[in-house]
C-alpha positions in Angstrom: -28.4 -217.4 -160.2 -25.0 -217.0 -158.5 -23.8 -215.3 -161.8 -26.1 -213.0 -162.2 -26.1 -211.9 -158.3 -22.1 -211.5 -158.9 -23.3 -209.4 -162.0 -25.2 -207.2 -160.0 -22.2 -206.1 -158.3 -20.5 -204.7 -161.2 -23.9 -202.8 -162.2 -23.6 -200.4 -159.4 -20.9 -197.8 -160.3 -19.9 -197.2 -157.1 -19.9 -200.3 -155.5 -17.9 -201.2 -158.7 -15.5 -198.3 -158.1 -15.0 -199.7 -154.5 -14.4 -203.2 -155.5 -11.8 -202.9 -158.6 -9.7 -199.7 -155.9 -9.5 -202.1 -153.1 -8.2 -204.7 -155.6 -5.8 -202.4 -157.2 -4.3 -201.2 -154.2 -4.3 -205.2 -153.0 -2.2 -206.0 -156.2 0.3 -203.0 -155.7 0.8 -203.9 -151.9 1.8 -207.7 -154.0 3.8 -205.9 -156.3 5.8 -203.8 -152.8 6.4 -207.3 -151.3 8.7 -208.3 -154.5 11.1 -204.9 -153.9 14.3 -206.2 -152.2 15.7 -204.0 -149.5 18.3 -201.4 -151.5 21.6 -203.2 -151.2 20.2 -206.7 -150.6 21.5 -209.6 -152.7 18.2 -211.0 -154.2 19.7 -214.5 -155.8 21.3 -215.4 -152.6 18.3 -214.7 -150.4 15.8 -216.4 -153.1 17.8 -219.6 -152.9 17.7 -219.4 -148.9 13.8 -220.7 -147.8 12.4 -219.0 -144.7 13.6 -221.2 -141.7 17.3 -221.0 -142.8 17.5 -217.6 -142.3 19.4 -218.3 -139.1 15.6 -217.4 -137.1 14.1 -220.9 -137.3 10.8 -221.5 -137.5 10.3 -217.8 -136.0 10.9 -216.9 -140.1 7.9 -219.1 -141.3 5.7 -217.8 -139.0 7.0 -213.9 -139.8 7.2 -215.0 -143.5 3.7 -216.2 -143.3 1.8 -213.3 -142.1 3.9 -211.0 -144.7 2.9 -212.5 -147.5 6.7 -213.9 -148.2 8.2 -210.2 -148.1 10.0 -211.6 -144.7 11.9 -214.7 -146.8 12.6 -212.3 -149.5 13.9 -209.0 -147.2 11.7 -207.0 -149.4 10.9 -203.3 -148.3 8.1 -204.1 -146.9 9.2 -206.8 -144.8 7.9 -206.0 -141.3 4.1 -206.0 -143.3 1.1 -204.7 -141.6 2.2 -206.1 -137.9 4.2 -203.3 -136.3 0.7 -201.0 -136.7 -1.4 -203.8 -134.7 1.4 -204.2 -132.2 1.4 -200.1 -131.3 -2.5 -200.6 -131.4 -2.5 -203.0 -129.1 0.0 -200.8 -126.7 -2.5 -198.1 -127.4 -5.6 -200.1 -126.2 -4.0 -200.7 -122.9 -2.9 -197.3 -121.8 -6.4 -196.2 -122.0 -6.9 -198.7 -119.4 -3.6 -197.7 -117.6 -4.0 -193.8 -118.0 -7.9 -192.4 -117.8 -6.5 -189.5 -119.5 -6.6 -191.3 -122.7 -9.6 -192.7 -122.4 -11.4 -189.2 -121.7 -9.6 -188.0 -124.9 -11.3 -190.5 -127.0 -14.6 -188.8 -126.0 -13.8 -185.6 -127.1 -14.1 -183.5 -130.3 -11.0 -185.1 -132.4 -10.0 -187.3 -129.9 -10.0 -190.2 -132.0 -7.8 -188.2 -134.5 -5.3 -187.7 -131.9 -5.7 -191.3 -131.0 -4.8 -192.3 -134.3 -1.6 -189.8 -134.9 -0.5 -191.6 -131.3 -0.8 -195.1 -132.8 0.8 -194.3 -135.9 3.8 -192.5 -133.8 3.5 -195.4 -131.9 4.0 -197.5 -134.8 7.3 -195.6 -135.9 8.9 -196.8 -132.6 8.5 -200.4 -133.2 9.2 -200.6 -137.1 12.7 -199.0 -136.1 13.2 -201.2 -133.6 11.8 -204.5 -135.2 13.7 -203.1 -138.7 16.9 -202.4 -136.9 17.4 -206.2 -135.9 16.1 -207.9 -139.3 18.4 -205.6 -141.5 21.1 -206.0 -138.7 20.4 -210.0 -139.1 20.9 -209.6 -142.4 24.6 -208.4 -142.1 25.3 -212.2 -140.6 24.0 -213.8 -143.9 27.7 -214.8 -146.7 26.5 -213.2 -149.5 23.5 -211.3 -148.5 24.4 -207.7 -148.7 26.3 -206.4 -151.9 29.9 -205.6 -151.3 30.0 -202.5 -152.6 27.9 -200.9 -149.7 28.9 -200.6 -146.6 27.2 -202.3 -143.0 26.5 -198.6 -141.9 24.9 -197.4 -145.3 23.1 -200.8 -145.7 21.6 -200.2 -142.5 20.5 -196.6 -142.5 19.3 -197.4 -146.4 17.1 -200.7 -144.9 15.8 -198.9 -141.9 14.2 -196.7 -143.2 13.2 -198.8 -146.2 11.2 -201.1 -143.7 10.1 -198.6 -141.7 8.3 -196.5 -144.8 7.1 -199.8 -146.3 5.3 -200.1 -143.0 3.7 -196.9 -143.1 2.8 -197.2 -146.7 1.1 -200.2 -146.0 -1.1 -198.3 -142.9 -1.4 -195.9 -145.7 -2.9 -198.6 -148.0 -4.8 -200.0 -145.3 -6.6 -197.2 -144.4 -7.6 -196.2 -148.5 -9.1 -199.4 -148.4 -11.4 -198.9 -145.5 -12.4 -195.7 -146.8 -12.6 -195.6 -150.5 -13.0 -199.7 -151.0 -14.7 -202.2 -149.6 -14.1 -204.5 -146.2 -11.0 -203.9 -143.3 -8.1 -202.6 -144.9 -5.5 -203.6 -142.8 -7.2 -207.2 -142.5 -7.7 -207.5 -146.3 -3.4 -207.0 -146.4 -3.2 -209.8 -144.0 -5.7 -211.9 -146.2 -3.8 -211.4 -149.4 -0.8 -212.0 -148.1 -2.2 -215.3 -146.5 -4.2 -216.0 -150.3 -0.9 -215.2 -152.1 0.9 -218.3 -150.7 -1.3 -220.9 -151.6 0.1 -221.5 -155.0 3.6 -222.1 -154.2 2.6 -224.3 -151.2 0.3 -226.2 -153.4 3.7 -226.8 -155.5 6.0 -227.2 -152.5 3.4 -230.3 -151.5 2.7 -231.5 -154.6 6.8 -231.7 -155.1 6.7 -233.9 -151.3 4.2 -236.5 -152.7 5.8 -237.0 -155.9 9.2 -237.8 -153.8 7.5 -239.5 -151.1 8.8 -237.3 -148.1 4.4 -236.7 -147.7 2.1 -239.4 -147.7 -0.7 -238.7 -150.2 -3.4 -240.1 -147.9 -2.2 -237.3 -145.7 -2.5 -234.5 -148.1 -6.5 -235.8 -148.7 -7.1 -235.7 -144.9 -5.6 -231.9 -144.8 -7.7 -230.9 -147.2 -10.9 -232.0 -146.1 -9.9 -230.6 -142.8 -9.1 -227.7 -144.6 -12.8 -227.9 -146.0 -15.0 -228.7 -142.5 -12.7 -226.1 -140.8 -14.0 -223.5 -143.2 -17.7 -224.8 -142.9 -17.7 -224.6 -139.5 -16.0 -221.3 -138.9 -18.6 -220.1 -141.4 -21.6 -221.3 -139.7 -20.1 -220.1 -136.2 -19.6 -216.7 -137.2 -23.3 -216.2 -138.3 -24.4 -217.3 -134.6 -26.0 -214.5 -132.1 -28.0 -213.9 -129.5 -30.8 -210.8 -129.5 -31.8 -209.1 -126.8 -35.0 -207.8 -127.3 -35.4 -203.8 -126.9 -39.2 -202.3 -126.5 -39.0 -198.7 -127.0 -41.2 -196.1 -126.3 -43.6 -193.4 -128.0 -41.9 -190.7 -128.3 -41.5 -187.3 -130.3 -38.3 -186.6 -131.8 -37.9 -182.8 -133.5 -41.9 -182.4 -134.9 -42.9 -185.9 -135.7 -44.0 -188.6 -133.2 -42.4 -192.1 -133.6 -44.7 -194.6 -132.4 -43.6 -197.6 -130.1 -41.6 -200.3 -131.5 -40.1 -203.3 -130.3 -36.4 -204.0 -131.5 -33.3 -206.3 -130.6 -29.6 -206.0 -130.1 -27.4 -208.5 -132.1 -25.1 -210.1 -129.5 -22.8 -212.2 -131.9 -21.2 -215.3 -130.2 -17.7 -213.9 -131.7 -18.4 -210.4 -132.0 -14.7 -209.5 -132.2 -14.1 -211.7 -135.5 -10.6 -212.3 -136.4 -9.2 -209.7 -134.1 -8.2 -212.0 -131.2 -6.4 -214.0 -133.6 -4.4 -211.4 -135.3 -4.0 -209.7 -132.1 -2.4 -212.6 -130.4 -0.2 -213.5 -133.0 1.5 -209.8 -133.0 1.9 -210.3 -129.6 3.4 -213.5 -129.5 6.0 -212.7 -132.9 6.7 -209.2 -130.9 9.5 -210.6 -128.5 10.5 -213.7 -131.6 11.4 -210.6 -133.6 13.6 -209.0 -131.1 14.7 -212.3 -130.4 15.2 -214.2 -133.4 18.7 -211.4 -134.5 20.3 -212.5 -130.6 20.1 -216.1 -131.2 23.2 -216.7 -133.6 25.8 -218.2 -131.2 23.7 -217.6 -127.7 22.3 -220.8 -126.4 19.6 -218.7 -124.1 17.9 -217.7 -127.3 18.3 -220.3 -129.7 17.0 -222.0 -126.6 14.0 -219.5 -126.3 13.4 -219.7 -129.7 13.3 -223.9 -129.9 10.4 -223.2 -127.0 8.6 -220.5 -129.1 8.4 -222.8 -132.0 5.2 -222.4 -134.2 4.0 -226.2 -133.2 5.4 -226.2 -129.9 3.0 -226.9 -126.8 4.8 -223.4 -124.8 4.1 -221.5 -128.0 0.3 -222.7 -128.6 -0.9 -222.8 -125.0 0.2 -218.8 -124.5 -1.4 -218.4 -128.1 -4.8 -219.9 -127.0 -4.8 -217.4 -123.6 -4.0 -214.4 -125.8 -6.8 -215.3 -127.8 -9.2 -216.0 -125.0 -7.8 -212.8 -123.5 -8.3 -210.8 -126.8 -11.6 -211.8 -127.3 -12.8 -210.9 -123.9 -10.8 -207.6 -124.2 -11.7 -206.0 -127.6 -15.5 -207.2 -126.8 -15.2 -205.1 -124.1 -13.4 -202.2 -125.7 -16.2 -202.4 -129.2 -19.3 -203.6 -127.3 -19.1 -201.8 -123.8 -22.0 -202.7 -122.0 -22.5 -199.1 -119.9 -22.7 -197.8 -123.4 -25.0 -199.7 -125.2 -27.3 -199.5 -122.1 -27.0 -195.8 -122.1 -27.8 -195.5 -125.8 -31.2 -197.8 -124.7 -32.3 -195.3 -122.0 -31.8 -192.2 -124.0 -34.0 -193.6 -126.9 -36.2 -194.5 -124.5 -36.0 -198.0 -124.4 -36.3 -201.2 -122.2 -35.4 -204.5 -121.9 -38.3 -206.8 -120.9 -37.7 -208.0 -117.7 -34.8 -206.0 -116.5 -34.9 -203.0 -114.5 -33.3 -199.9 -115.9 -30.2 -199.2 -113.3 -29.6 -203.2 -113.8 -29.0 -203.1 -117.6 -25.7 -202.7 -117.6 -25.3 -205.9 -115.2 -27.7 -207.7 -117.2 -25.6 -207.4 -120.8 -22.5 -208.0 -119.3 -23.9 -211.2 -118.0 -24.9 -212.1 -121.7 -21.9 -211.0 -123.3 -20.0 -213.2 -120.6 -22.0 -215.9 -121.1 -21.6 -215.9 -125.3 -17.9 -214.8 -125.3 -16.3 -217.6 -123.4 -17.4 -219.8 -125.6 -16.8 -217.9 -128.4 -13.7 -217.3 -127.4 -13.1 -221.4 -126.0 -13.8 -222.0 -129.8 -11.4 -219.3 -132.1 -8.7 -220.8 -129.4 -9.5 -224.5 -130.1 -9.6 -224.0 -134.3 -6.8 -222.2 -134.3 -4.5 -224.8 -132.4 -6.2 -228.1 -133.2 -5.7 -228.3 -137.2 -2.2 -227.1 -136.6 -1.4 -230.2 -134.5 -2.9 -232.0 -137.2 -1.1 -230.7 -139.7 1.9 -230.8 -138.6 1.1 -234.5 -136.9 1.1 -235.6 -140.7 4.8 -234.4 -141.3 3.2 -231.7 -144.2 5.9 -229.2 -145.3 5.8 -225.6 -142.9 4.5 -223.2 -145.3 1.2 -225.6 -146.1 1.1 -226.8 -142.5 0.6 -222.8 -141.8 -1.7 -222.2 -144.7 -4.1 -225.2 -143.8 -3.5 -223.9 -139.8 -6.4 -223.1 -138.1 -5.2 -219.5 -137.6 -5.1 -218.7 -141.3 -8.5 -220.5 -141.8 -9.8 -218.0 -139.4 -9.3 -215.1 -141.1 -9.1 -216.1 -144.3 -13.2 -217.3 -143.4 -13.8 -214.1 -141.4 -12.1 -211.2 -143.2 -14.1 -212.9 -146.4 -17.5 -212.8 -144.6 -17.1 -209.5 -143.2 -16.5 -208.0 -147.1 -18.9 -210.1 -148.5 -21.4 -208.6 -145.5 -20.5 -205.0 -146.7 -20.9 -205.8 -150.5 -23.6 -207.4 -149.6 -25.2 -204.1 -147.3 -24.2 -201.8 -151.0 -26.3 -203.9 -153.3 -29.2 -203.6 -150.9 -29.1 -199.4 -150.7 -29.4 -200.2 -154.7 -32.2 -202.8 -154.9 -30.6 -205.8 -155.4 -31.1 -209.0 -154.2 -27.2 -209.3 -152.6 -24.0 -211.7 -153.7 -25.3 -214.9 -151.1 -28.4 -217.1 -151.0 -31.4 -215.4 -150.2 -29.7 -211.9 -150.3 -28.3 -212.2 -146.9 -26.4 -214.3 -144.4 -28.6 -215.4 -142.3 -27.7 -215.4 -138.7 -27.9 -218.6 -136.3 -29.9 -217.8 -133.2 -28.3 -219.2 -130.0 
């Protein structure tokens, strides 16, 4: 049954289209993350692993959200992380300058918003490039010595910077012309290409003894419940029910109807998570180049460690903080409520001037614990993992945080697949044709 629903999607010519673009344009962002930096010593940067790059464990956590083109200095190095920090910086001058805000809800004001955030995302992949390929400089052996620090730099900043872009580039064909979040599916292959070489890198501890192999069992059925559970929370909403009018709209009369609005208990999906994490690597990055020979920064760095409590407790308020914040920004209440009264709709119960009041109170009430729980799986199965002495690159993979969105970005495209097959009569790609959601 599973077979033949998976046939189905490769039935529909467009739907098949979408699917084998997005993954041809995943594969050449994998190919882009093997392209060394033009004047970068490849065999002396492949021997070197991630955390002796002079950065710490700052490097494993860059190196993990790249895909390994941090480790391996490739071109695109700085990966799709530079675009979310300027978005972030983005999001919060509209709250900062009204101006902003009002030019969003104008005729091409999201274009402009756009060309901002990408200008935006210039600035920080010059400044974020300019102190990896400076870093780079203080490696024996890393740069060829036939080029010189000035050319080597010029050559690698712009290399990083217009592997950046491509990848925004890539991101945004995906979105379009493919199928799921471009910029998240980058994240999630980059996350998906690592697995085989830490399954290695662990299999390589066990057979020495360095990792217990009772451990490694215990990992992965965390890894399993963790993935069950993030599943069945992601499905979990609350409606609002939504009676609506007769009314007459251009000749024809629509008769009354009685509706709801999905509130899901994480209706900002992986965003807090990948949000937080640009925030938090932002100042590592600028960091990490200052710390050879300064003990206020190798000191700053020690504190910022992945598994370090100063580290995970400012990652579980950004998350928190995210949540509340992009729910806000995606969901705002004075809109939906104004999209209820001009269709000429009510909600049971609630007077019309107090809607707004009312679904804030719901979204409050569903986002805090929403939120209490993306913050809690993304720091508990760390601990755990690293508690059981597993090597850095698998203690990241099995994380919560790549758990997260490896489980959310692969619902959300599943969701979309699934929404194609249905325009074409078929019966989806999950049981029953749909997800079906939990009611809370």
């Amino acid at each position: 049954m599973a077979t033949s629903k998976l046939s189905d999607m490769f039935k529909v010519p467009e739907l098949r289209a979408r699917v084998f673009f997005t993954l041809t344009l995943l594969v050449i962002f994998r190919v882009g993350a093997m392209i060394p930096i033009p004047g970068i010593n490849a065999s002396v940067i492949n021997a070197m692993s991630a955390s002796s790059l002079g950065m710490g464990g700052v490097a494993d956590t860059l190196d993990f959200f790249t895909g390994g083109a941090f480790s391996s200095y490739s071109i695109l190095m700085l990966g799709i992380m530079p675009y979310i920090s300027a978005q972030i910086i983005m999001q919060v001058l509209t709250i900062v300058f009204p101006a902003l805000k009002r030019m969003l809800e104008e005729d091409g004001g999201r274009r402009k918003f756009h060309r901002y955030t990408r200008m935006g995302t210039i600035i920080v992949c010059l400044i974020q490039g300019f102190a990896f390929v400076r870093g780079a400089l203080g490696i024996e052996g890393a740069v060829i010595s036939t080029m010189s620090p000035v050319m080597f730099m010029t050559i690698g900043l712009i290399s990083v910077t217009t592997g950046s872009i491509f990848l925004i580039w890539l991101g945004e064909r995906i979105t379009q012309r493919g199928v799921g979040n471009g910029i998240s599916l980058i994240i999630f292959a980059g996350i998906i290409a690592r697995i085989p070489e830490a399954i290695v890198q662990m299999m390589a501890e066990v057979r020495t003894g360095t990792v217990n192999g009772v451990f490694v069992f215990i990992a992965i059925a965390i890894f399993v419940g963790i993935v069950a559970i993030v599943a069945w929370e992601q499905q979990g909403e609350r409606k609002i029910p939504v009676n609506y009018a007769k009314r007459i709209v251009g000749r024809q009369m629509v008769q009354a109807q009685n509706s709801y609005i999905p509130f899901k208990i994480n209706p900002s999906g992986v965003i807090p998570i990948i949000f937080a994490s640009s925030v938090l690597t932002l100042p590592l990055q600028f960091a990490a180049p200052l710390a050879m020979g300064s003990p206020f920064w190798e000191g700053l760095l020690y504190h910022m460690r992945y598994e370090g409590p100063l580290f995970n407790t400012l990652y579980a308020l950004l998350i928190i903080f995210f949540a509340y914040f992009y729910t806000q920004v995606s969901l705002n209440p004075i809109e939906v409520a104004r999209r209820i009264r001009e269709n000429g709709g009510v909600i049971p119960g609630v007077r019309s001037e107090a809607m707004e009041s009312y679904l804030q109170k719901i979204l409050n009430r569903i986002v805090l614990p929403g939120a209490i729980f993306l913050a809690a799986i993304a720091l508990v199965p760390t601990f755990i993992v690293f508690l059981m002495g597993l090597p850095p690159g698998v203690a990241h993979l099995m994380g919560g945080t790549s758990l997260l969105i490896i489980v959310g970005v692969n619902l959300d495209t599943m969701n979309q697949i699934d929404s194609h097959l249905r325009m074409h009569q078929h019966d989806g790609i999950v049981a029953k044709g749909r997800i079906k959601p939990r009611n809370i």
